[in-house]
Structure formats: structure tokens, C-alpha cells
C-alpha positions as CSV (number, residue, x, y, z in Angstrom):
1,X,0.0,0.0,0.0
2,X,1.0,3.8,-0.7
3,X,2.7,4.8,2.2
4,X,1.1,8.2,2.0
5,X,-2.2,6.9,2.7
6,X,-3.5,6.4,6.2
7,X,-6.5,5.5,8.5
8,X,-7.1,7.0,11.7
9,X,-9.5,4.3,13.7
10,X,-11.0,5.4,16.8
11,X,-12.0,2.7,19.6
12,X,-14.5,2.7,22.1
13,X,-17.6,2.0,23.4
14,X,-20.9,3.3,22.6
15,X,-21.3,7.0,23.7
16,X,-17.5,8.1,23.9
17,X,-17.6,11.1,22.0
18,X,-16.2,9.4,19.3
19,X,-18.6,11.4,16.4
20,X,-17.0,15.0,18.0
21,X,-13.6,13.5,17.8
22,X,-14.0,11.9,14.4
23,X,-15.1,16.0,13.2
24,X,-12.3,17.4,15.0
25,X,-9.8,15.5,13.7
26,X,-11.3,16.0,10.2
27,X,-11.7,19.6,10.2
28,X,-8.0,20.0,11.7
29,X,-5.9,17.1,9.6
30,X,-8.4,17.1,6.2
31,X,-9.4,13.8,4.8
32,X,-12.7,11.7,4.9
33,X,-14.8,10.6,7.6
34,X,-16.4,7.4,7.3
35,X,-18.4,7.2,10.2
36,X,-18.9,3.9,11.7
37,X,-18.2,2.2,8.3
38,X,-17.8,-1.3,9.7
39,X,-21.9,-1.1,9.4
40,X,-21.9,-0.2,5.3
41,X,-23.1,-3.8,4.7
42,X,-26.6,-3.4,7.2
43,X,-27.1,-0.3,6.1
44,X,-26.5,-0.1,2.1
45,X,-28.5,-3.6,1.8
46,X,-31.0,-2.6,3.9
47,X,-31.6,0.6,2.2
48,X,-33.3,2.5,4.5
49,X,-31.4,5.3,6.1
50,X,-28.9,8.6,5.0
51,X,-25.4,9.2,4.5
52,X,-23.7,12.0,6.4
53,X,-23.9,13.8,2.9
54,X,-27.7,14.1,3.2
55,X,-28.2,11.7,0.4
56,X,-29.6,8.3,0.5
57,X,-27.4,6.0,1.2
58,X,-27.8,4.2,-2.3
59,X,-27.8,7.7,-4.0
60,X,-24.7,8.6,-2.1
61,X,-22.0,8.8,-5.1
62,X,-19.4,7.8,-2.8
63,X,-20.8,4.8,-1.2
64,X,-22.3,3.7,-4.5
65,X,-18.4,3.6,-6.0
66,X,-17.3,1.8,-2.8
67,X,-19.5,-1.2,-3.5
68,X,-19.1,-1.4,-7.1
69,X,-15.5,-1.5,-6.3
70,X,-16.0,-4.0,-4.0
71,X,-15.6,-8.1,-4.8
72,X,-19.1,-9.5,-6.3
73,X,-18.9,-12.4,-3.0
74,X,-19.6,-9.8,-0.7
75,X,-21.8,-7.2,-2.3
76,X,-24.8,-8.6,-0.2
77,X,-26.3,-8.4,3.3
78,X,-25.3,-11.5,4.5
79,X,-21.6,-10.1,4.9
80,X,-23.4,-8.2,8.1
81,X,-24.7,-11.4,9.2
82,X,-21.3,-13.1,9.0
83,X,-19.4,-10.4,10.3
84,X,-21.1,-10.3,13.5
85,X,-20.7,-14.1,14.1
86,X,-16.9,-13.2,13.9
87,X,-16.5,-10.3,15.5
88,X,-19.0,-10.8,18.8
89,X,-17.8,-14.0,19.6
90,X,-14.7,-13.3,22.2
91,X,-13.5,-16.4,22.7
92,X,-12.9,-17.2,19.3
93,X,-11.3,-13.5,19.0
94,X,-8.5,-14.5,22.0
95,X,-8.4,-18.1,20.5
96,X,-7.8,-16.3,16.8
97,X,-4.8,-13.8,18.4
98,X,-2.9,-16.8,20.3
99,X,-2.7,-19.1,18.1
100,X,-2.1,-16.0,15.1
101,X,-4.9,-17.1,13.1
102,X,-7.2,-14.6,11.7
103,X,-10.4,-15.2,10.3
104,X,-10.6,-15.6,6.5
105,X,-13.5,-13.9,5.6
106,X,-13.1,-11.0,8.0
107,X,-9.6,-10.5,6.8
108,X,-10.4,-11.0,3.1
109,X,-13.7,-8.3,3.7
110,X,-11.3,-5.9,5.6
111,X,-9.2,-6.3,2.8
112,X,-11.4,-5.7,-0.4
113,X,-13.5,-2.5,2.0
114,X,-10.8,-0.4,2.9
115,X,-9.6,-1.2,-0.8
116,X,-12.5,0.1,-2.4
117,X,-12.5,3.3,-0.4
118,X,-9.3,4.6,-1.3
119,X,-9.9,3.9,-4.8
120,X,-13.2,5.8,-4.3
121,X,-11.6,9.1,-3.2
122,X,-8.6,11.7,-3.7
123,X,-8.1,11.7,0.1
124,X,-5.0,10.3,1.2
125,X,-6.4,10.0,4.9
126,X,-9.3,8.3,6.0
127,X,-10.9,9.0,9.5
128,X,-13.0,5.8,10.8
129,X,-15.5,5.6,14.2
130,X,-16.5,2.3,13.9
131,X,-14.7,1.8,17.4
132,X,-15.2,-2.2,17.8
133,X,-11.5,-3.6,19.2
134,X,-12.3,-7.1,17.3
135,X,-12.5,-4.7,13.9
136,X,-9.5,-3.1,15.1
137,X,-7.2,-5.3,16.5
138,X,-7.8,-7.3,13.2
139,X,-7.3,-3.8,11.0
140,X,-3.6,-3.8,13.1
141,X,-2.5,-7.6,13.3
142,X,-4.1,-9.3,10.3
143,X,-4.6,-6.7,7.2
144,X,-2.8,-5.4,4.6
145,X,-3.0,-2.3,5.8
146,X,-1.4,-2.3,9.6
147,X,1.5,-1.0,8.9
148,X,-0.6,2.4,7.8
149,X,-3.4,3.1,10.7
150,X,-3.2,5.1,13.3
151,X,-5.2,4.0,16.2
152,X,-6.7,6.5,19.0
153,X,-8.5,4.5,22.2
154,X,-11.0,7.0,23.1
155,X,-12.5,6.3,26.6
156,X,-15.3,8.1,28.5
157,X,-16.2,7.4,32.3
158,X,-18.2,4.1,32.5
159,X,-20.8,6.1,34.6
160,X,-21.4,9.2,32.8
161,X,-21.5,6.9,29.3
162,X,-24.2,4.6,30.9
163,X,-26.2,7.2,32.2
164,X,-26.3,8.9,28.4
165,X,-27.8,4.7,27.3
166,X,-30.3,5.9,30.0
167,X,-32.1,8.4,27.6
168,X,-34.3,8.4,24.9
169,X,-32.9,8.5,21.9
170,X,-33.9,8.5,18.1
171,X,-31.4,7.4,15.8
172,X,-31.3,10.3,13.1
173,X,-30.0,8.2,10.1
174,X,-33.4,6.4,9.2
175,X,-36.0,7.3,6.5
176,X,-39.2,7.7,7.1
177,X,-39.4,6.0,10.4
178,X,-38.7,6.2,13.7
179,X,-36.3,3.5,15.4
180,X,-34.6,3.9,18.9
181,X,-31.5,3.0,20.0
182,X,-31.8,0.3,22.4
183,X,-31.2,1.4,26.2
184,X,-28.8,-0.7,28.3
185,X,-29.4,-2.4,31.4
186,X,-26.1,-2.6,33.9
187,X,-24.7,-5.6,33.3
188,X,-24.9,-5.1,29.6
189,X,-23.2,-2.0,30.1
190,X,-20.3,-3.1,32.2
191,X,-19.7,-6.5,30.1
192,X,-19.6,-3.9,26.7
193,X,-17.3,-1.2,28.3
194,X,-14.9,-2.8,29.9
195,X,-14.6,-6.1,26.9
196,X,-14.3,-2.8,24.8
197,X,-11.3,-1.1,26.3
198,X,-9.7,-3.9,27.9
199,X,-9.0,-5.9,24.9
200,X,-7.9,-3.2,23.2
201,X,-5.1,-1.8,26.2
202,X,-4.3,-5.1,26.2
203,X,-3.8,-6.3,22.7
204,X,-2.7,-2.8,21.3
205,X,-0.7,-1.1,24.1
206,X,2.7,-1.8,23.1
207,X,1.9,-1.3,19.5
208,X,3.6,1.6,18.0
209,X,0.4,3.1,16.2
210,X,-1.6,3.2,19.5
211,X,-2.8,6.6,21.2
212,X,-5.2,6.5,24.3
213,X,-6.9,9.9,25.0
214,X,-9.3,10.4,27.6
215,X,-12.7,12.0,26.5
216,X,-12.0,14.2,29.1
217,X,-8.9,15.6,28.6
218,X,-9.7,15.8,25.2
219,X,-12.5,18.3,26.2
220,X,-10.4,20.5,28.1
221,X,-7.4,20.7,25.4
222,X,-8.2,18.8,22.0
223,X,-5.3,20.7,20.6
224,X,-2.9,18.4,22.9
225,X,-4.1,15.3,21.1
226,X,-3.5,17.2,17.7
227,X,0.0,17.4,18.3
228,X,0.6,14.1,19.5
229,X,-1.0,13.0,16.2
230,X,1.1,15.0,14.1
231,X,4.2,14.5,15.7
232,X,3.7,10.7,15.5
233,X,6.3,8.9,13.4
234,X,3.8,7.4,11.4
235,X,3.2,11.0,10.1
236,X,6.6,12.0,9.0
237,X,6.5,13.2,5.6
238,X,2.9,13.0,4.9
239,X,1.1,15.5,2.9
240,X,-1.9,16.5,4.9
241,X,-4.6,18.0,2.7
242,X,-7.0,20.2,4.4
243,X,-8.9,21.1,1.3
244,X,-10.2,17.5,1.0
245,X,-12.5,17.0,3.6
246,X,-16.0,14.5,2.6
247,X,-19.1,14.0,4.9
248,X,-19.8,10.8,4.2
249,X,-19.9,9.2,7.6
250,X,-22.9,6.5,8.1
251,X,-24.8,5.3,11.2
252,X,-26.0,7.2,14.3
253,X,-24.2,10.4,15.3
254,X,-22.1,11.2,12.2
255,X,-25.5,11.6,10.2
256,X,-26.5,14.5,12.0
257,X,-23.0,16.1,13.1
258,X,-23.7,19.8,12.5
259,X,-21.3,21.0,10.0
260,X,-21.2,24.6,11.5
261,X,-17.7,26.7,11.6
262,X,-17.8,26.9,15.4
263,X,-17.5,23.5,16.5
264,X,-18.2,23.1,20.1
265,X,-16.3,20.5,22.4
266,X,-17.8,20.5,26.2
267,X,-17.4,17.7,28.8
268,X,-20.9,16.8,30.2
269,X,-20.8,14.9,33.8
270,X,-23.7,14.0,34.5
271,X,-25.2,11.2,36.3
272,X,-28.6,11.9,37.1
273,X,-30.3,9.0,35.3
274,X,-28.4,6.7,37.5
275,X,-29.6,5.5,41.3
276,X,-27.8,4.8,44.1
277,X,-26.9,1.2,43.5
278,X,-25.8,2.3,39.9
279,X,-23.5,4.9,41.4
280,X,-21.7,2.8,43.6
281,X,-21.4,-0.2,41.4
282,X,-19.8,2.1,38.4
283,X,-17.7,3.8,41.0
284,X,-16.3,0.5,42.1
285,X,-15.2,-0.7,38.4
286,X,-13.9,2.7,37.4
287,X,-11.2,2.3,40.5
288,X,-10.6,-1.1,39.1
289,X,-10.1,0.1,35.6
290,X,-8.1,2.7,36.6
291,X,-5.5,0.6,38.4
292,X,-5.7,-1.6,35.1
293,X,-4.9,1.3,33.5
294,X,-1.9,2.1,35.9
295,X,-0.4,-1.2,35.2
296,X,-0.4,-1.5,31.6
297,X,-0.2,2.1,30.1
């Protein structure tokens, strides 16, 4: 691969801040943001929701060259299907990274997608959210293109993320209906945030590409995370192009990211949806995580 072109993937979990991140980065370094483009096959088979650009998905000129680019195998829906089975099953993921195995299919699909994208754009950087670790760790061990992404581990306090699954929210990407995002209970919480980061500090920590970033400290000085970026080695001597910037990100957040010159970036802390029980419980693994943290960062 051209060693002038580059992915930036964030990981986390759900509710990160990953979408403001993903714009930042974007309007500062150029490029195209994808979105959370691990979902294309769901959501350009199903055919029922936008692209960031404001056009149907299947009427989006960029996503339409993406799949006619892409292998005639996997130009179907059933590549969701399949994908999931691979990537949510955990102890096939640890079983795959001992023994230095990869998946077939999800390396051949990583492959052939990323593939198609580049040859679908002038951009020479490509800004991903899809912020799975199984996606990611395979996108840095297994792929043809490792040696060229730049990975940022985004992570936001376990409590203030599970009290945002505590509201009501309307995805924005669908057409003409009206679908919620599914709220999550505790334990499905805890087992998705902490499989999340986890894996991914410990699969990716000693990997040179690897940045972790608080949401936090992001939030009080995004420009700190900028410069570690730029002054990475896996930058030297690439040709940033701000003038190439495409809205094309799909699913949730990134469909609706305002587009407005003043982009505003403000830490929320709140709790309030949570009870007592919730409180203490979240407190409890946030210590724990933290001393995880200690030992392995």
C-alpha cells in the first residue's frame, strides 16, 4: 500500500464522543470521515437510512463507488450477518490472536473494503469511528494495511456513558421511520465497556500506532491530542490536505454532526439518570479500571 495513505480508527464504546472526535480530527488534519463504516453492509442492503452527505445512502456517489468497487462475494447483506458471528464471539477473537490465526473472511472483507474506499476518493487519509476492538485489532494484526493506521483509544467514564444509554434517543440516520437505539441495562453496560477497552489496552498497548486519550482531557485541550497525532512517526513526511474534507460518515451520530464553523467541544458529567446502586457499582469498576490502566499504560 501507498505509504502516504492512512487510517485513523478510533475505539470505544458506545457514547464516547467518538462522532465529536472523528469532526475534530477531520476539520483540523483534512481527509474523509467514514463514520462507523464497519456497518456499510446493514445499512446499504437494507436501504433505509442517509449518508452524512444528506443523500440516501444508495444515492450517495461515494458509497455507491465503494460497493461497485468491492468483490461481487460480498456485495450482499449477508456479509453483516457473517461479520457479527466473527466479530462478537470473544473467545474465538482470543483463540484467533494466540494461536495467530485470523479469520478468513473478516480479513479477506477488511481487505477488499478499505480497498474500495481509497480507490473511491482523492483523500489520502481516512478517518473511521467504527470503534469495535475485534474490527480493530484485526485492521492492526491481520490486514494489509497495519502498517498504515493510526489508532486512538477514546475512553469516557463508564458512569457518565451509561447514564447517556439511560435516555431516549432517536437514531437520526433512518428514513421515514422512527427507530430507537436500544437502552442498556447494567450488566450489559459493564460486560460492553470494559470487553471494549480492555482488549484493546491489552492487545494494542505496546503497538507503536496506539494513542489512548481520555474524553475528558480531550475536552479541556483537544489541541494536545492534535500534536501528539502530528508529531507521531507514522506521520513524517505525509502530505496533509485540508482542502479535501468528505461528509460521508454513516450510522447514528455522524449523520447528524452539525457542519457549522464553530465547532463546540464541552465535557458533560452527568449522572442523574443513575440510582444509588448504579453509582456505587460504576464507582467501584472505574477504580478497578483505573488501576488496570496504571499497570499497563
Amino acid at each position: 500500500m501507498n505509504n502516504n495513505k492512512l487510517i485513523i480508527y478510533i475505539i470505544g464504546d458506545g457514547r464516547s464522543g467518538s462522532t465529536i472526535l472523528e469532526e475534530y480530527l477531520a476539520r483540523n488534519l483534512g481527509g474523509l470521515k467514514i463514520g462507523e463504516a464497519r456497518r456499510f453492509w446493514k445499512y446499504y442492503y437494507e436501504d433505509e437510512t442517509y449518508c452524512e452527505c444528506g443523500d440516501h445512502i444508495k444515492k450517495c456517489s461515494f458509497w455507491k463507488s465503494v460497493n461497485e468497487k468491492l468483490p461481487e462475494d460480498i456485495r450482499n447483506i449477508h456479509v453483516h450477518q457473517r461479520l457479527g458471528q466473527v466479530l462478537f464471539n470473544f473467545k474465538n477473537l482470543l483463540r484467533t490472536l494466540g494461536e495467530n490465526n485470523p479469520d478468513t473472511f473478516l480479513k479477506y472483507v477488511q481487505n477488499s473494503f478499505y480497498k474500495a474506499i481509497f480507490n473511491s476518493t482523492s483523500a489520502n487519509l481516512i478517518i473511521d469511528s467504527s470503534k469495535i476492538s475485534p474490527w480493530g485489532i484485526y485492521l492492526d494484526q491481520f490486514s494489509m494495511f497495519k502498517n498504515n493506521v493510526l489508532f486512538i483509544h477514546l475512553v469516557r467514564d463508564i458512569a457518565v456513558t451509561a447514564n447517556s444509554w439511560k435516555k431516549d434517543v432517536t437514531l437520526p440516520e433512518y428514513i421515514d421511520k422512527e427507530v430507537k437505539m436500544p437502552k442498556r441495562t447494567l450488566s450489559k453496560h459493564l460486560k460492553s465497556w470494559l470487553k471494549v477497552n480492555l482488549s484493546t489496552i491489552k492487545y494494542m498497548k505496546k503497538e507503536g500506532n496506539y494513542i489512548y486519550i481520555d474524553y475528558k482531557d480531550f475536552c479541556n485541550d483537544p489541541n494536545k491530542l492534535l500534536l501528539k497525532i502530528k508529531n507521531h512517526g507514522m506521520f513524517d513526511d505525509f502530505s496533509f490536505d485540508r482542502e479535501v474534507r468528505g461528509l460521508h460518515g454513516i450510522a447514528g451520530n455522524p449523520v447528524r454532526q452539525e457542519t457549522s464553523e464553530d465547532l463546540q467541544i464541552k465535557y458533560y458529567n452527568s449522572t442523574n439518570n443513575l440510582n444509588i446502586f448504579e453509582k456505587v457499582v460504576y464507582a467501584t469498576v472505574r477504580y478497578c479500571y483505573l488501576m488496570f490502566k496504571y499497570v499497563n499504560i
